[in-house]
C-alpha positions, 0 to 999 in steps of 0.5 A, a space after each residue: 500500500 503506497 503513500 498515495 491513495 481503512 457501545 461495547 467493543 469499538 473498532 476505529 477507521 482512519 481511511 480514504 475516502 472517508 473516515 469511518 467512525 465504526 466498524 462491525 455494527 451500524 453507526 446509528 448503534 452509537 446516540 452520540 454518532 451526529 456529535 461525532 459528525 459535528 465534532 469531525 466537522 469543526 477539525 476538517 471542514 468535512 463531513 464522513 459518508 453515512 451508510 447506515 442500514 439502520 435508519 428507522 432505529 433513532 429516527 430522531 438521530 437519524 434526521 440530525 445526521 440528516 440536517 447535518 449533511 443538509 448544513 455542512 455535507 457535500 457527499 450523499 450519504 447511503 441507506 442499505 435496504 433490506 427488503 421491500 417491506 423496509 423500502 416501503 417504510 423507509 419512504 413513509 418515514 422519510 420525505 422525498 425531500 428528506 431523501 434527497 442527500 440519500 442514495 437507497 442501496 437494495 440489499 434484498 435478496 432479489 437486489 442488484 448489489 453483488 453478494 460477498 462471501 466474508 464476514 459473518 457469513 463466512 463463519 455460519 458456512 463453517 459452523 453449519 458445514 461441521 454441523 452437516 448443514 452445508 446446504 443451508 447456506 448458499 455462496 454467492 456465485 460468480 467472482 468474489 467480492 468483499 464487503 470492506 470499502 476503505 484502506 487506512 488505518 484499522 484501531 481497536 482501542 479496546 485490544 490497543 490495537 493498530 492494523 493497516 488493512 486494504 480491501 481484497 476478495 474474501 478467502 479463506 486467508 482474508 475471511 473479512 474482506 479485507 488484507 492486514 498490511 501491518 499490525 502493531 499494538 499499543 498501551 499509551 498515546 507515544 505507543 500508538 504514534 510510534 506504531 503509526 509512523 513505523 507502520 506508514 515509513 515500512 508500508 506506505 511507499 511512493 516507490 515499489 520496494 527495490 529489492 522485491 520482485 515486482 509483478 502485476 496483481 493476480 487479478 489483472 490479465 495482461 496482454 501485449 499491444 504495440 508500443 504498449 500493453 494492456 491490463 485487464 480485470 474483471 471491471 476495468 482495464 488500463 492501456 499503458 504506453 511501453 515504448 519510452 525505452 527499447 526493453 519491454 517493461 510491461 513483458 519483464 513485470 508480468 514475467 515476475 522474473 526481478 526485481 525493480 532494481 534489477 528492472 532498471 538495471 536493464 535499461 541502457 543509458 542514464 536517460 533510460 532508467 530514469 524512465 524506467 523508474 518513472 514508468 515503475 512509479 506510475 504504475 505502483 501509484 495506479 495500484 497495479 503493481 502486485 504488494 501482497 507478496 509473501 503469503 505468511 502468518 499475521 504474526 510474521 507481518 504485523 
C-alpha cells in the first residue's frame, strides 16, 4: 500500500475516502454518532459518508445526521435496504425531500448489489458445514467480492490495537474482506504514534520496494499491444504506453522474473532508467503493481 491513495467493543477507521467512525455494527448503534459528525466537522471542514442500514432505529438521530449533511455535507450519504417491506417504510418515514442527500442501496435478496462471501457469513458456512448443514447456506456465485470499502488505518482501542488493512476478495486467508498490511499494538498515546509512523515509513511507499520482485496483481490479465500493453480485470482495464525505452517493461513485470532494481538495471543509458523508474512509479501509484507478496502468518507481518 503506497503513500498515495481503512457501545461495547469499538473498532476505529482512519481511511480514504472517508473516515469511518465504526466498524462491525451500524453507526446509528452509537446516540452520540451526529456529535461525532459535528465534532469531525469543526477539525476538517468535512463531513464522513453515512451508510447506515439502520435508519428507522433513532429516527430522531437519524434526521440530525440528516440536517447535518443538509448544513455542512457535500457527499450523499447511503441507506442499505433490506427488503421491500423496509423500502416501503423507509419512504413513509422519510420525505422525498428528506431523501434527497440519500442514495437507497437494495440489499434484498432479489437486489442488484453483488453478494460477498466474508464476514459473518463466512463463519455460519463453517459452523453449519461441521454441523452437516452445508446446504443451508448458499455462496454467492460468480467472482468474489468483499464487503470492506476503505484502506487506512484499522484501531481497536479496546485490544490497543493498530492494523493497516486494504480491501481484497474474501478467502479463506482474508475471511473479512479485507488484507492486514501491518499490525502493531499499543498501551499509551507515544505507543500508538510510534506504531503509526513505523507502520506508514515500512508500508506506505511512493516507490515499489527495490529489492522485491515486482509483478502485476493476480487479478489483472495482461496482454501485449504495440508500443504498449494492456491490463485487464474483471471491471476495468488500463492501456499503458511501453515504448519510452527499447526493453519491454510491461513483458519483464508480468514475467515476475526481478526485481525493480534489477528492472532498471536493464535499461541502457542514464536517460533510460530514469524512465524506467518513472514508468515503475506510475504504475505502483495506479495500484497495479502486485504488494501482497509473501503469503505468511499475521504474526510474521504485523
Amino acid at each position: 500500500m503506497a503513500r498515495r491513495a481503512p457501545c461495547g467493543e469499538r473498532n476505529v477507521w482512519f481511511g480514504s475516502p472517508h473516515w469511518l467512525l465504526l466498524l462491525g455494527t451500524d453507526p446509528i448503534d452509537n446516540p452520540e454518532y451526529d456529535r461525532f459528525l459535528f465534532d469531525y466537522h469543526q477539525i476538517t471542514g468535512e463531513l464522513p459518508q453515512t451508510t447506515t442500514a439502520a435508519p428507522l432505529k433513532d429516527q430522531a438521530l437519524t434526521n440530525r445526521v440528516l440536517e447535518l449533511f443538509e448544513r455542512y455535507g457535500r457527499v450523499t450519504n447511503r441507506f442499505s435496504v433490506l427488503s421491500t417491506d423496509h423500502l416501503n417504510q423507509i419512504h413513509a418515514a422519510f420525505s422525498p425531500e428528506d431523501l434527497m442527500g440519500v442514495e437507497l442501496i437494495l440489499q434484498g435478496k432479489d437486489g442488484p448489489t453483488a453478494k460477498a462471501f466474508t464476514g459473518r457469513a463466512r463463519a455460519r458456512k463453517e459452523k453449519l458445514r461441521a454441523a452437516g448443514k452445508d446446504a443451508a447456506i448458499a455462496v454467492p456465485e460468480g467472482c468474489p467480492t468483499t464487503i470492506a470499502c476503505v484502506s487506512g488505518f484499522l484501531v481497536n482501542m479496546r485490544q490497543g490495537r493498530l492494523q493497516l488493512v486494504t480491501p481484497v476478495p474474501g478467502s479463506e486467508r482474508w475471511p473479512l474482506g479485507y488484507r492486514i498490511v501491518a499490525q502493531r499494538f499499543f498501551s499509551a498515546p507515544d505507543e500508538f504514534r510510534e506504531g503509526l509512523d513505523s507502520i506508514i515509513d515500512e508500508n506506505m511507499l511512493e516507490s515499489p520496494p527495490p529489492n522485491r520482485p515486482i509483478r502485476f496483481r493476480g487479478d489483472l490479465q495482461y496482454e501485449a499491444g504495440d508500443h504498449c500493453f494492456h491490463l485487464r480485470s474483471r471491471n476495468s482495464e488500463h492501456r499503458v504506453l511501453d515504448g519510452v525505452v527499447p526493453i519491454p517493461i510491461g513483458h519483464l513485470i508480468a514475467s515476475a522474473n526481478c526485481t525493480a532494481s534489477e528492472l532498471i538495471m536493464r535499461a541502457m543509458d542514464g536517460a533510460s532508467v530514469l524512465a524506467v523508474a518513472d514508468l515503475l512509479d506510475q504504475l505502483y501509484a495506479a495500484g497495479v503493481i502486485e504488494e501482497d507478496l509473501d503469503d505468511i502468518s499475521l504474526g510474521k507481518t504485523g
